[in-house]
C-alpha positions as CSV (number, residue, x, y, z in Angstrom):
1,X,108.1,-59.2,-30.6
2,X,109.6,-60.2,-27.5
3,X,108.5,-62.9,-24.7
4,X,109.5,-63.0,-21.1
5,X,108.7,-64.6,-17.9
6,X,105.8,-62.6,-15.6
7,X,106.1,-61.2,-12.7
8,X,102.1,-60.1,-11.2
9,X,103.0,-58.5,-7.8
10,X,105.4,-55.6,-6.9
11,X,106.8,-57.0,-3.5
12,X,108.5,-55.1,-0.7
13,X,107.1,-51.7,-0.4
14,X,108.2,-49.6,2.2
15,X,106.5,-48.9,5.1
16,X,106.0,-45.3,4.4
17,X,104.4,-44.6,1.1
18,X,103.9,-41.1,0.6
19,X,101.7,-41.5,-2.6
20,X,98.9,-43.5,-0.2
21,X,96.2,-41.5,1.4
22,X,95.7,-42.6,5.1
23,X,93.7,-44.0,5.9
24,X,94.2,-45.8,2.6
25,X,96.5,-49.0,2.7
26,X,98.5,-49.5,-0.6
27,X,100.6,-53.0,0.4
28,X,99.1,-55.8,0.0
29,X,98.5,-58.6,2.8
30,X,101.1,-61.0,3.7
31,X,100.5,-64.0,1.7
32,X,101.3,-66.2,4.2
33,X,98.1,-64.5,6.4
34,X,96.0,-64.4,3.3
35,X,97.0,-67.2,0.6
36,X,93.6,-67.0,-1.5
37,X,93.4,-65.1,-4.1
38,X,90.9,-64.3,-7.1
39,X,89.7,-61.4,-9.5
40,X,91.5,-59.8,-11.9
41,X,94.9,-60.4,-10.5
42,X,96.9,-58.8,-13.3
43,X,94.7,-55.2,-13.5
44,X,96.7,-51.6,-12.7
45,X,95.3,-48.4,-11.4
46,X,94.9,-46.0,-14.5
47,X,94.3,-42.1,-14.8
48,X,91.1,-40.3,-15.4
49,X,90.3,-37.1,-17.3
50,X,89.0,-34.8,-14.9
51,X,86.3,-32.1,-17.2
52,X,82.6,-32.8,-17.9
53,X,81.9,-34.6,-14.4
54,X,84.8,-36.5,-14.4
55,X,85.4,-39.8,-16.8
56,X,85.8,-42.1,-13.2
57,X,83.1,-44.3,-15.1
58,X,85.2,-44.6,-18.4
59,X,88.3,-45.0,-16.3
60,X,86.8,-48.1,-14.6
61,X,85.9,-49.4,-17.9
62,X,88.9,-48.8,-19.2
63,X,91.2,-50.5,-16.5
64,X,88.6,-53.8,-16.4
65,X,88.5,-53.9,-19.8
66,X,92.6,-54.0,-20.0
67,X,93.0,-56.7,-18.1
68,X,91.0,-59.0,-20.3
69,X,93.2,-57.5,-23.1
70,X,91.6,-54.8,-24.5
71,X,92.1,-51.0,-24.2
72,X,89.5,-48.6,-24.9
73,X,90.0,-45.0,-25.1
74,X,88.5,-43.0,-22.0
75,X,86.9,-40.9,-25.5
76,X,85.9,-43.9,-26.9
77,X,83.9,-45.2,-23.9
78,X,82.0,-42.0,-23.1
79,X,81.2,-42.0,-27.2
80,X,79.2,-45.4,-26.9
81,X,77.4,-43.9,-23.5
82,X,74.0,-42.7,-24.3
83,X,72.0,-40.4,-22.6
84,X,71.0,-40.7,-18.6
85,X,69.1,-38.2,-16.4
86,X,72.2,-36.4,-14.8
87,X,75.4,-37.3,-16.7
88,X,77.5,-34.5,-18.4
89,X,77.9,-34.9,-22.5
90,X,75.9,-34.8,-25.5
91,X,75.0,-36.7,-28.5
92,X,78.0,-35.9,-30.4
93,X,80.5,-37.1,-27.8
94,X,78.3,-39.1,-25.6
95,X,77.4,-39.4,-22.0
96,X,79.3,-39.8,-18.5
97,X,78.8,-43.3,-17.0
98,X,76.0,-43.8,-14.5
99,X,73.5,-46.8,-13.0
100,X,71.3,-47.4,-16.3
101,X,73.4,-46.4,-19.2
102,X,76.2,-48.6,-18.4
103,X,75.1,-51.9,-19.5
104,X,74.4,-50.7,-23.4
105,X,78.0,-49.2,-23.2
106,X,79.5,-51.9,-22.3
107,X,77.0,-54.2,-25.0
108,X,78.6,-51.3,-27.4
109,X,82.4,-52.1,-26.6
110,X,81.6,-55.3,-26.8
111,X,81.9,-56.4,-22.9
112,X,79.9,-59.0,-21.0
113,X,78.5,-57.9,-18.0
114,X,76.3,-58.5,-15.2
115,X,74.7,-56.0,-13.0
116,X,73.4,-55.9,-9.5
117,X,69.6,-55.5,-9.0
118,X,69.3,-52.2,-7.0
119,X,65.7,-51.6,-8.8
120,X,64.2,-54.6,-6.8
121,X,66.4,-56.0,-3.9
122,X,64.7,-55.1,-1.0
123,X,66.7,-52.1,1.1
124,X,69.0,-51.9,3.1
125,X,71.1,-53.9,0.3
126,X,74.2,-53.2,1.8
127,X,75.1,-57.1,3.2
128,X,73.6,-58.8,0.1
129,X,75.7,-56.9,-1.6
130,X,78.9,-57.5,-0.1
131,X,78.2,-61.1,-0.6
132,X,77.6,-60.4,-4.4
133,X,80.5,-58.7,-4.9
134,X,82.5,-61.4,-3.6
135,X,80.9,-63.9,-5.8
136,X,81.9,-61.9,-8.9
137,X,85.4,-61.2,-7.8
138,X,85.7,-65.3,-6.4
139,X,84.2,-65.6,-10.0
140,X,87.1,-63.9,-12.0
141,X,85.2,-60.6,-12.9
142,X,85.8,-57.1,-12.0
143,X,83.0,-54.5,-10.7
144,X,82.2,-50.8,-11.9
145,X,81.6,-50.0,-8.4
146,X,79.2,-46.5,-7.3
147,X,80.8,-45.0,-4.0
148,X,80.5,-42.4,-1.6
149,X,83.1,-40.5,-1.0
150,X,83.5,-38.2,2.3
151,X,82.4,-34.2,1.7
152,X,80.6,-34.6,-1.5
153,X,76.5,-34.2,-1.9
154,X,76.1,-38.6,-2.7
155,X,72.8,-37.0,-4.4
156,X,71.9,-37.2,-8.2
157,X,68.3,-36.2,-8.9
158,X,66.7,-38.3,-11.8
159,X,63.8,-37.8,-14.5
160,X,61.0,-39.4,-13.1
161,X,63.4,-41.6,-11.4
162,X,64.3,-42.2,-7.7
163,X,67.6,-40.4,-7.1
164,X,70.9,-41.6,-7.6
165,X,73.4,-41.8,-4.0
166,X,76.8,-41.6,-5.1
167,X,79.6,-39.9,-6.0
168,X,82.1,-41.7,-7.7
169,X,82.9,-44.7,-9.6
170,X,85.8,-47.0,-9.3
171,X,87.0,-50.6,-10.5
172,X,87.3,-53.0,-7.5
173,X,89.3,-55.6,-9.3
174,X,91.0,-58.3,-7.1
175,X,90.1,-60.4,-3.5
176,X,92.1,-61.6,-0.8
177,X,91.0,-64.0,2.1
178,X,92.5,-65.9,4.7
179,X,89.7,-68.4,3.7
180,X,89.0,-70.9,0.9
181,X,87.1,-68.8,-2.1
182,X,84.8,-72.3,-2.6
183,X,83.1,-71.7,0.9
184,X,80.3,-69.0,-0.6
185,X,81.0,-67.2,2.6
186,X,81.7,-63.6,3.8
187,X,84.2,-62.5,6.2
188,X,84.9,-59.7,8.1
189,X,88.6,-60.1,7.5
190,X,87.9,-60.5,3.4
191,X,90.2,-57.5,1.4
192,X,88.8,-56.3,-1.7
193,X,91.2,-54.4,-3.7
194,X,90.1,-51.1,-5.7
195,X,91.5,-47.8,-7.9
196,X,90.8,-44.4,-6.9
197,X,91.4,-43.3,-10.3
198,X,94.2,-40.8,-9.5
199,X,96.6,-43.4,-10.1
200,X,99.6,-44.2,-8.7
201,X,98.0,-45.7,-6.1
202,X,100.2,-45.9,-3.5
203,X,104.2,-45.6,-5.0
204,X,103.8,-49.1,-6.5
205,X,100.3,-48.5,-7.7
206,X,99.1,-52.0,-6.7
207,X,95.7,-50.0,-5.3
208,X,94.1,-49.1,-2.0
209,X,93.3,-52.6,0.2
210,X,90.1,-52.7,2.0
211,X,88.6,-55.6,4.7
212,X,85.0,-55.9,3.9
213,X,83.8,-55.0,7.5
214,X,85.3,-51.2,6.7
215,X,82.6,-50.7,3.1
216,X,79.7,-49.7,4.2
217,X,78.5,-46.6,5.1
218,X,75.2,-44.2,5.3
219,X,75.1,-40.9,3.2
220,X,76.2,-39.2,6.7
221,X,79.9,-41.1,6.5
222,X,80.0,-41.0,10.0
223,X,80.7,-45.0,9.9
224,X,83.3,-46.5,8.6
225,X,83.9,-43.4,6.3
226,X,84.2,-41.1,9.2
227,X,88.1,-40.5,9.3
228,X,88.2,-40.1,4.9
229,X,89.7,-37.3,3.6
230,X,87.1,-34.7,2.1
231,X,88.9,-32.8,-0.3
232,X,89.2,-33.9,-4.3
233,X,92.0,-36.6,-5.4
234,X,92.0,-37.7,-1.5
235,X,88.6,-38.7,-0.7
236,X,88.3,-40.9,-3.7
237,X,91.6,-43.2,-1.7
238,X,89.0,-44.3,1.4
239,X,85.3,-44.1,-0.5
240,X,82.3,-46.5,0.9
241,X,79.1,-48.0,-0.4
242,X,75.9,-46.8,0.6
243,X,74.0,-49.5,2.7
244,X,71.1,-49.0,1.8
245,X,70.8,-49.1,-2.4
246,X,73.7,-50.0,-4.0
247,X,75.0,-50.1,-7.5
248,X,77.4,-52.2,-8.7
249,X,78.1,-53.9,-12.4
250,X,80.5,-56.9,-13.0
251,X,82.4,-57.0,-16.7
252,X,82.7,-61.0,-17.0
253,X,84.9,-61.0,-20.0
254,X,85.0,-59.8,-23.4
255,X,82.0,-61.4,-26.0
256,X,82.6,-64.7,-26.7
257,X,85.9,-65.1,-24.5
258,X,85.3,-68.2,-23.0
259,X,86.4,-69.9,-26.4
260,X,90.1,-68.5,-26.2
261,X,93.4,-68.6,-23.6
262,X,92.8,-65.5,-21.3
263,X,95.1,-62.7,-21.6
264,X,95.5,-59.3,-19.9
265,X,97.2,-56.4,-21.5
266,X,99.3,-53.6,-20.1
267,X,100.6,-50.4,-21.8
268,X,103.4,-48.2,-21.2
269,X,101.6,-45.3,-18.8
270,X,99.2,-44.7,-16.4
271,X,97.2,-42.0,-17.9
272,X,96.4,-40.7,-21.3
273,X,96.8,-37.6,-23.0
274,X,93.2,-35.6,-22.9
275,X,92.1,-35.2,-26.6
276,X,89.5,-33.0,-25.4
277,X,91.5,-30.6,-24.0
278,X,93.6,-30.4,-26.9
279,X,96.6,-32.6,-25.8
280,X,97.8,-34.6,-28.9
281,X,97.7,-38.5,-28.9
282,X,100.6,-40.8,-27.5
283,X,101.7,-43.7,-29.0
284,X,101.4,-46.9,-26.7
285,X,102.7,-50.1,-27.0
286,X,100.6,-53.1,-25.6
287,X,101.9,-56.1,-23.5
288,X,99.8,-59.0,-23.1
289,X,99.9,-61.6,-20.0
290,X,99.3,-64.5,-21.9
291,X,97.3,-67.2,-19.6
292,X,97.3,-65.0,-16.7
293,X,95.4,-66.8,-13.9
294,X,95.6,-70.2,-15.0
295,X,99.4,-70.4,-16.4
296,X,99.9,-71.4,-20.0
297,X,101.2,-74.8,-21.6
298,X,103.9,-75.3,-23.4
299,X,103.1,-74.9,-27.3
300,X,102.3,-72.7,-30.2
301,X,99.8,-69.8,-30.2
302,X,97.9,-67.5,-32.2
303,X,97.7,-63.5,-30.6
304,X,94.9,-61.9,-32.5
305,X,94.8,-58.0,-32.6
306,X,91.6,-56.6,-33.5
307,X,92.1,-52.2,-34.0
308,X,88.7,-50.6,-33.3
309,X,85.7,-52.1,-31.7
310,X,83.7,-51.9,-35.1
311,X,86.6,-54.5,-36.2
312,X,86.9,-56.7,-33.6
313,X,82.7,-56.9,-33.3
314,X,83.2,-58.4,-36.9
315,X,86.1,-60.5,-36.5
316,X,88.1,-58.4,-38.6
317,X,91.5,-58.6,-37.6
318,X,94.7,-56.4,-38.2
319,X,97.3,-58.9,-37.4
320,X,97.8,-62.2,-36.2
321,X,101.0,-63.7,-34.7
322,X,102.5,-67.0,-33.9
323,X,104.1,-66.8,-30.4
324,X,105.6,-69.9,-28.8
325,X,105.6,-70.8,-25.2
326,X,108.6,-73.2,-24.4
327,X,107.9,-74.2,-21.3
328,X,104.6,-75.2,-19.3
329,X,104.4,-71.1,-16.9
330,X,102.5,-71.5,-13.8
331,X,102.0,-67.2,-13.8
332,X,101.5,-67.1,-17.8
333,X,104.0,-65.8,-20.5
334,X,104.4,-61.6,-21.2
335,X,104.3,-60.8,-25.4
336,X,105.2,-57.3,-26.2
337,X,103.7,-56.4,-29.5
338,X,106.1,-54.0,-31.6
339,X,103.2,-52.4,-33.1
340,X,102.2,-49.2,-31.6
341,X,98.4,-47.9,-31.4
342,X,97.2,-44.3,-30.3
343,X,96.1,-43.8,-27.2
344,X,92.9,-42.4,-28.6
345,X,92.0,-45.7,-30.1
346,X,90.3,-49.4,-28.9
347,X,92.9,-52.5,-29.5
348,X,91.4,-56.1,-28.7
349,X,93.6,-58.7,-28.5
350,X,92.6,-62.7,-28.5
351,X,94.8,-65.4,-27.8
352,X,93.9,-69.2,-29.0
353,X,96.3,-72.3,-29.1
354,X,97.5,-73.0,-32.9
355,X,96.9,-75.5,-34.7
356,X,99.9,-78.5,-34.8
């Protein structure tokens, strides 16, 4: 086990990135421009498998569900997916992401969530939505968001259902502002921050950057989608949301997580090995930001690791131990646990002050 002091932001990128996708932005505002800040501060861009539709969805999942300090298995999510008109899959190994079958997934992993009303907002929802979005970012969560992205059909017929417009899904996970995040207000100047999913994002895979104003688009991307990139693994960098009906689902936390110190984990790579095209398992090692968002006081703690969903649903864990923070950390405290786990697998990880 080993502790260490955190550093959240890579700093000093240079100007020309070739690993961003114009007209994608990858650096992040100057803080001295935009000093309020909110979501999931600590999340990373992550990988997705590519076969059966795509696992975008699962990916999303995954990289949300990380920085609350769990890791899920890209499998593993698409497993506890059931069926929906128009996602790939099966019974055995479950169904891709979409609109309605998210929510029981993520009840199934064991993720608290809360999902914007597309169903019954009145249309075009496009403005509403922006201002919900912020909410849940201002409000610490991160959003499963449904884009468009430039060149593909945004068209998903349903069973006796109104079609689906999208084409994608990606996490939108953090929120800058030049303006206080108490004020309930949306600005034109507001930068959400999301993954494309074909991580690195940009060559210090902090994600693409994107003002509010520059979201919203019809299923014609002629607006502020007009100048995207059509082709796969570059329209994905510069997507939009459809005005009109838009879908969108906030993870608030892992069940019951308000009772323990919030912590956001981190493993040694980007991607994962595809199990189900044959590639063998890697071994990761996970690294918890202990306190993330809020700093951590001085004193003893507990890290709880939980292996398998089934496990930490039942409070069953696999090992517990006793870390000590020696000094009151304004950014948190980083734990490495020497205990590998396969990359095929679900780890949760809890964190809760010891008692003196």
């Amino acid at each position: 086990m080993k502790l260490a002091c955190l550093t959240l932001l890579v700093t000093g990128v240079a100007a020309s990135d070739d690993l961003c996708v114009f007209p994608g932005t990858c650096t992040e505002p100057d803080p001295a421009s935009y000093p309020f800040v909110g979501g999931r501060t600590a999340a990373q861009p992550r990988q997705q498998w590519v076969e059966s539709g795509g696992f975008c969805g699962a990916v999303s999942i995954q990289t949300i569900a990380m920085s609350y300090g769990a890791y899920i298995s890209q499998d593993l999510v698409r497993k506890n997916a059931p069926y929906q008109s128009g996602s790939h899959g099966d019974d055995e190994l479950g169904y891709e992401i979409s609109t309605k079958n998210i929510i029981p997934t993520l009840e199934n992993l064991q993720l608290e969530s809360n999902s914007w009303d597309s169903d019954n907002i009145p249309t075009p929802q496009g403005q509403g939505y922006l201002s919900w979005m912020k909410q849940q970012l201002v409000a610490g969560a991160g959003i499963v968001q449904f884009v468009l992205c430039q060149g593909d059909d945004h068209y998903i017929p349903q069973d006796d259902a109104p079609a689906l417009y999208f084409d994608h899904i990606e996490p939108f996970f953090k929120i800058y502002s030049k303006h206080p995040l108490t004020d309930g207000k949306v600005y034109d100047d507001d930068i959400v921050v999301h993954a494309s999913d074909y991580s690195p994002d940009g060559a210090a895979n902090l994600g693409y950057f994107r003002t509010f104003d520059t979201l919203l688009d019809d299923t014609t991307m002629q607006g502020n989608c007009k100048d995207a990139g059509s082709e796969w693994k570059q329209n994905e960098m510069y997507p939009c949301v459809y005005e009109n009906v838009t879908y969108g689902t906030a993870i608030t936390g892992l069940v019951g997580g308000e009772k323990f110190v919030p912590a956001s984990l981190q493993v040694n790579a980007t991607g994962e090995p595809d199990i189900r095209e044959g590639n063998a398992p890697a071994l990761f090692q996970g690294t918890l930001i202990v306190g993330v968002d809020g700093g951590l006081a001085k004193g003893r703690y507990t890290v709880s690791r939980y292996d398998g969903t089934a496990a930490f649903a039942g409070g069953v864990a696999s090992a517990a131990y006793e870390i000590e923070n020696e000094e009151d950390r304004e950014e948190g405290m980083v734990w490495v646990d020497d205990s590998l786990f396969s990359s095929d697998s679900a780890v949760y990880y809890r964190v809760q002050a010891s008692e003196q």
